[in-house]
C-alpha positions as CSV (number, residue, x, y, z in Angstrom):
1,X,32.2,184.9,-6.7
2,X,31.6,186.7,-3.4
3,X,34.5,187.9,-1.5
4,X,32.7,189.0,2.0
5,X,29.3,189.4,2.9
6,X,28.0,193.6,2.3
7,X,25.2,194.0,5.0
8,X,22.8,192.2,6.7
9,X,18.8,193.9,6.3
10,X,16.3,193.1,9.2
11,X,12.9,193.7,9.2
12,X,11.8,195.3,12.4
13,X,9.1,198.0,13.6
14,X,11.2,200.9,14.7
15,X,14.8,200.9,13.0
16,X,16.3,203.9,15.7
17,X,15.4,201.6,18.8
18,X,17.0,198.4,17.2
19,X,19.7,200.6,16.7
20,X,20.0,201.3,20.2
21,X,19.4,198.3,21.3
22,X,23.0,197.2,19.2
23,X,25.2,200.3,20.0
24,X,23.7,199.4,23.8
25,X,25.2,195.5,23.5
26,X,27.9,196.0,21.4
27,X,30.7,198.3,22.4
28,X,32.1,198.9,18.4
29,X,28.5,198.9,17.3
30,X,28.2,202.7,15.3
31,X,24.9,204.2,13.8
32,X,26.1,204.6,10.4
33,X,23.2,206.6,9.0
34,X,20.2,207.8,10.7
35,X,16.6,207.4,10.1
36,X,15.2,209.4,7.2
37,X,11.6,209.2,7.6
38,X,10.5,211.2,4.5
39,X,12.9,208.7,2.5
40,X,10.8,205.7,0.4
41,X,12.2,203.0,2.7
42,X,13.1,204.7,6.1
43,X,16.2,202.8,7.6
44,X,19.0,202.8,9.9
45,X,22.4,201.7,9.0
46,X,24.4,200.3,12.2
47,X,28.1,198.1,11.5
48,X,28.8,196.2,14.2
49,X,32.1,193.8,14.0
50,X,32.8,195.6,11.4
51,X,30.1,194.4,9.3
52,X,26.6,196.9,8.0
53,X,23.3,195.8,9.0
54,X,20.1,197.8,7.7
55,X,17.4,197.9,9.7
56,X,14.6,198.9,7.7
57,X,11.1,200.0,8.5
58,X,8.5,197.1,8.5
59,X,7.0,194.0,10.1
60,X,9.4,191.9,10.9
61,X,9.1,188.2,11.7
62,X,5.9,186.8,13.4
63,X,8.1,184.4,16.1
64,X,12.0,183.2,16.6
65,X,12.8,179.9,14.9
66,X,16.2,178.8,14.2
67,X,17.7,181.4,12.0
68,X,20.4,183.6,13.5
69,X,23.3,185.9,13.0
70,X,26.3,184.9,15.5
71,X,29.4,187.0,15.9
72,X,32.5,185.1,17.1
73,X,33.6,186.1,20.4
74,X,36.2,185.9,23.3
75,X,34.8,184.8,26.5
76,X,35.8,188.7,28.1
77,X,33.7,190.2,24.8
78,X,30.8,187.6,25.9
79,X,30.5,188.2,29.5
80,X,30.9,192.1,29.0
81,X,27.7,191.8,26.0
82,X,26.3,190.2,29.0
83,X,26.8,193.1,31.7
84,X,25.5,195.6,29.1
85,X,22.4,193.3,28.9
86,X,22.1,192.9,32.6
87,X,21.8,197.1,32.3
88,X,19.4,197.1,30.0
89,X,17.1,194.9,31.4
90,X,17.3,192.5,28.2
91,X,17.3,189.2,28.2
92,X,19.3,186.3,27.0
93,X,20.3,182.4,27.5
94,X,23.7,180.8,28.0
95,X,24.6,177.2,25.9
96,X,26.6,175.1,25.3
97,X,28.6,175.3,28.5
98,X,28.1,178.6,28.2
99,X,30.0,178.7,25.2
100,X,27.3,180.3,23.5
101,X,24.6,183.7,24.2
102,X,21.9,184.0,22.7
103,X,19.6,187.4,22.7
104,X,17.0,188.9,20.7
105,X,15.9,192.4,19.5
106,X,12.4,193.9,19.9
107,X,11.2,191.8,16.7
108,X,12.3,188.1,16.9
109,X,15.6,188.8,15.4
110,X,17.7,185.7,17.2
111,X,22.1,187.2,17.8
112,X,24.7,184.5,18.8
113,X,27.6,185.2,20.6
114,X,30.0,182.4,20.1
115,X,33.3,181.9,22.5
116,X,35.6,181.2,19.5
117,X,39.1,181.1,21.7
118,X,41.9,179.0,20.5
C-alpha cells in the first residue's frame, strides 16, 4: 500500500516559467532538475513542501474546475505567499474567512493554501 505520495506531474506550456512561478511563491520551493529540451519528454522537476512536482511539456487543461493541490499552511506562510504574489503581479482569492488562498499558474493549474493552525 502507498506510504506517501512521489510527485505530482502537471501539464503546462512552458515547464521553466511554471517553475518560476513556484520558487517565486513559495520560499522552500527548489528547481530540482532543469529543462532538457533534447530529452523525449522535456520537464522540470521543482519540490515544494517537501514534496516533487514534474512539470512537463504539453497542453495542459482547457479551464479551472474544481481540482486542486493545497498545501497546509500557517496564517504567517499564507500572508507572506501573498506578498510574493502582490510582487509578481499574480493573482489570487481569499475564502473561507480567509482561511483559505487560492492561485493559479499560467495553465489552469488551481494551488490552495490552507491556514491549518491548531
Amino acid at each position: 500500500m502507498p506510504k506517501a505520495l512521489s510527485h505530482i506531474a502537471l501539464i503546462v506550456a512552458h515547464p521553466t516559467r511554471t517553475a518560476h512561478l513556484l520558487t517565486g511563491v513559495f520560499d522552500d520551493a527548489r528547481i530540482v532538475q532543469e529543462e532538457d529540451p533534447d530529452h523525449a519528454h522535456p520537464e522540470v522537476i521543482v519540490s515544494v513542501g517537501g514534496l516533487e512536482f514534474a512539470l512537463i511539456r504539453g497542453q495542459g487543461p482547457v479551464s479551472r474546475n474544481g481540482d486542486h493541490i493545497a498545501f497546509a499552511v500557517t496564517k504567517q506562510e499564507q500572508l507572506e505567499c501573498a506578498r510574493r504574489m502582490d510582487e509578481l503581479a499574480l493573482d489570487y482569492q481569499m475564502a473561507r474567512e480567509d482561511t483559505a488562498l487560492y492561485f493559479s499558474d499560467y495553465d489552469n493549474h488551481v494551488f490552495e493554501l490552507e491556514v491549518m493552525e491548531s
